[in-house]
ZAMARGU-4260 file (C-alpha; in steps of 0.2 Angstrom, whole numbers, plus 5000, padded with zeros to 4 digits):
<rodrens>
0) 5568/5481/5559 | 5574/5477/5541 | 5566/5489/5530 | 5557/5477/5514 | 5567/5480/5496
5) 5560/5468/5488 | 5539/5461/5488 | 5535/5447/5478 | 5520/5453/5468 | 5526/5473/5468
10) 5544/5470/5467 | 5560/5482/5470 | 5554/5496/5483 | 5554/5512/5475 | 5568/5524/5479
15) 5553/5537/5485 | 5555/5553/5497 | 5553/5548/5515 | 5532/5553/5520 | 5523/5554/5537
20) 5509/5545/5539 | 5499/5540/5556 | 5494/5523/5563 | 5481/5524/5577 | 5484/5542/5579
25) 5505/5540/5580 | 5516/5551/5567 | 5527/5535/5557 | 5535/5538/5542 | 5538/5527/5528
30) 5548/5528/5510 | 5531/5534/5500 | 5526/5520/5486 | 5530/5506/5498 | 5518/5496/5504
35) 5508/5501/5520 | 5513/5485/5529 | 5532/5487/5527 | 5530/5505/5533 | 5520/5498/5549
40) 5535/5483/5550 | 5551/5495/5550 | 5542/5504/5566 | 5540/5487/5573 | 5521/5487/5572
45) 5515/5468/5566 | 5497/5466/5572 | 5484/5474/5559 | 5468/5470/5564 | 5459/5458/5577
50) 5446/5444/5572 | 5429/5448/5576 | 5425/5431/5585 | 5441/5428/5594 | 5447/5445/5596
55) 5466/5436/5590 | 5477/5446/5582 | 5481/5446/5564 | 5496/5454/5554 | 5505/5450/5539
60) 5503/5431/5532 | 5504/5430/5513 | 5513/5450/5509 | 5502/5445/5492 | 5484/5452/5494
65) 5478/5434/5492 | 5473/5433/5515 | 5464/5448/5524 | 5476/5446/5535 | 5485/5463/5535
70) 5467/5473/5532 | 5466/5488/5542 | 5457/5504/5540 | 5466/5518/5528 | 5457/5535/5525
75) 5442/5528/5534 | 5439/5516/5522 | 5439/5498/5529 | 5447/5480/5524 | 5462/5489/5513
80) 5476/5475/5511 | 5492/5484/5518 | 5503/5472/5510 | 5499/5477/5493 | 5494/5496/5495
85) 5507/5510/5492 | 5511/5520/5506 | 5505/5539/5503 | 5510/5557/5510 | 5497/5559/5526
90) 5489/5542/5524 | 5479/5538/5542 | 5479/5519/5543 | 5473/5513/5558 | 5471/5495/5566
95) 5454/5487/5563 | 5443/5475/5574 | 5432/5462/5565 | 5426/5466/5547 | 5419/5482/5548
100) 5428/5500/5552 | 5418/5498/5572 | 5424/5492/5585 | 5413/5478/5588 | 5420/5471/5603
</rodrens>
Protein backbone atom coordinates (compact mmCIF):
# COMPACT_ATOMS: atom_id res chain seq x y z
CA UNK A 1 0.00 0.00 0.00
CA UNK A 2 0.57 3.79 -0.44
CA UNK A 3 2.56 5.06 2.33
CA UNK A 4 0.45 8.48 3.86
CA UNK A 5 2.63 11.91 3.06
CA UNK A 6 0.36 13.98 3.89
CA UNK A 7 -2.50 13.91 7.42
CA UNK A 8 -4.96 16.42 7.57
CA UNK A 9 -4.52 17.64 11.21
CA UNK A 10 -0.50 16.59 11.45
CA UNK A 11 0.42 17.52 8.07
CA UNK A 12 3.61 16.62 5.77
CA UNK A 13 5.10 13.21 7.02
CA UNK A 14 8.24 13.62 8.57
CA UNK A 15 11.44 12.52 6.58
CA UNK A 16 12.36 10.22 9.91
CA UNK A 17 14.74 7.02 10.03
CA UNK A 18 12.89 3.87 9.32
CA UNK A 19 12.04 2.06 13.13
CA UNK A 20 10.67 -1.30 14.07
CA UNK A 21 7.97 -1.54 15.96
CA UNK A 22 5.37 -4.78 16.66
CA UNK A 23 1.80 -5.32 16.12
CA UNK A 24 0.33 -8.33 17.96
CA UNK A 25 3.57 -9.68 18.43
CA UNK A 26 4.83 -9.15 14.54
CA UNK A 27 8.20 -7.06 13.74
CA UNK A 28 6.71 -3.90 11.11
CA UNK A 29 8.52 -1.11 10.52
CA UNK A 30 7.38 2.31 10.04
CA UNK A 31 9.18 5.93 9.06
CA UNK A 32 9.42 7.07 13.00
CA UNK A 33 7.13 10.32 13.63
CA UNK A 34 4.32 9.07 11.42
CA UNK A 35 1.33 8.27 12.79
CA UNK A 36 0.83 4.55 14.19
CA UNK A 37 -1.97 4.06 11.77
CA UNK A 38 -0.18 4.83 8.59
CA UNK A 39 2.64 2.43 9.76
CA UNK A 40 -0.20 -0.33 10.29
CA UNK A 41 -1.66 0.72 6.66
CA UNK A 42 1.63 0.35 4.41
CA UNK A 43 1.78 -3.48 6.06
CA UNK A 44 -1.63 -3.65 4.86
CA UNK A 45 -3.10 -4.02 8.54
CA UNK A 46 -6.68 -1.99 8.61
CA UNK A 47 -8.68 -3.41 11.42
CA UNK A 48 -7.61 -1.77 14.90
CA UNK A 49 -9.68 -2.88 17.35
CA UNK A 50 -13.18 -4.80 17.62
CA UNK A 51 -16.53 -3.36 19.27
CA UNK A 52 -17.26 -4.89 22.47
CA UNK A 53 -20.96 -5.71 21.79
CA UNK A 54 -20.80 -6.78 18.22
CA UNK A 55 -17.44 -8.05 18.05
CA UNK A 56 -17.30 -5.77 14.32
CA UNK A 57 -14.14 -4.59 13.31
CA UNK A 58 -13.16 -1.18 13.45
CA UNK A 59 -10.15 0.72 11.70
CA UNK A 60 -9.36 3.96 10.56
CA UNK A 61 -12.65 6.40 9.84
CA UNK A 62 -11.94 10.05 10.55
CA UNK A 63 -7.52 9.97 10.45
CA UNK A 64 -8.30 13.07 12.92
CA UNK A 65 -8.52 11.92 16.48
CA UNK A 66 -12.18 13.19 16.66
CA UNK A 67 -13.69 8.79 16.28
CA UNK A 68 -12.27 5.81 18.50
CA UNK A 69 -12.10 4.17 15.73
CA UNK A 70 -8.51 3.36 15.23
CA UNK A 71 -7.90 3.01 19.27
CA UNK A 72 -5.72 0.16 19.90
CA UNK A 73 -3.44 -0.77 22.72
CA UNK A 74 0.30 0.94 22.69
CA UNK A 75 2.81 0.33 25.54
CA UNK A 76 0.06 -1.38 27.48
CA UNK A 77 -1.80 1.44 27.59
CA UNK A 78 -5.27 1.28 26.20
CA UNK A 79 -7.75 3.44 23.66
CA UNK A 80 -4.63 5.44 22.17
CA UNK A 81 -5.88 7.09 18.69
CA UNK A 82 -3.35 5.59 16.08
CA UNK A 83 -4.31 8.10 13.69
CA UNK A 84 -2.82 10.83 15.41
CA UNK A 85 -0.03 9.34 17.55
CA UNK A 86 3.57 9.33 16.16
CA UNK A 87 5.19 6.18 15.48
CA UNK A 88 8.26 5.46 18.00
CA UNK A 89 11.49 3.14 17.82
CA UNK A 90 10.17 -0.24 19.70
CA UNK A 91 6.50 0.88 20.06
CA UNK A 92 4.31 -2.57 20.87
CA UNK A 93 0.74 -1.54 19.62
CA UNK A 94 -1.44 -4.31 19.54
CA UNK A 95 -5.14 -4.65 18.48
CA UNK A 96 -7.67 -4.05 21.19
CA UNK A 97 -11.17 -5.70 21.91
CA UNK A 98 -14.05 -3.64 23.51
CA UNK A 99 -12.99 -0.53 25.57
CA UNK A 100 -10.67 -1.84 27.85
CA UNK A 101 -6.98 -3.55 27.16
CA UNK A 102 -9.04 -7.36 28.08
CA UNK A 103 -10.08 -9.34 26.00
CA UNK A 104 -13.61 -9.41 26.86
CA UNK A 105 -15.03 -11.68 24.55
Amino acid sequence: MDRILTHPILGDTPEGRLVNFTYDGQTLQGIEGEPIAAALRVAGVMTHRYTKKRHEPRGVFCAIGRCTDCVMIVNGKPNIRTCITPLEEGMDVRTQYGASAEKDF
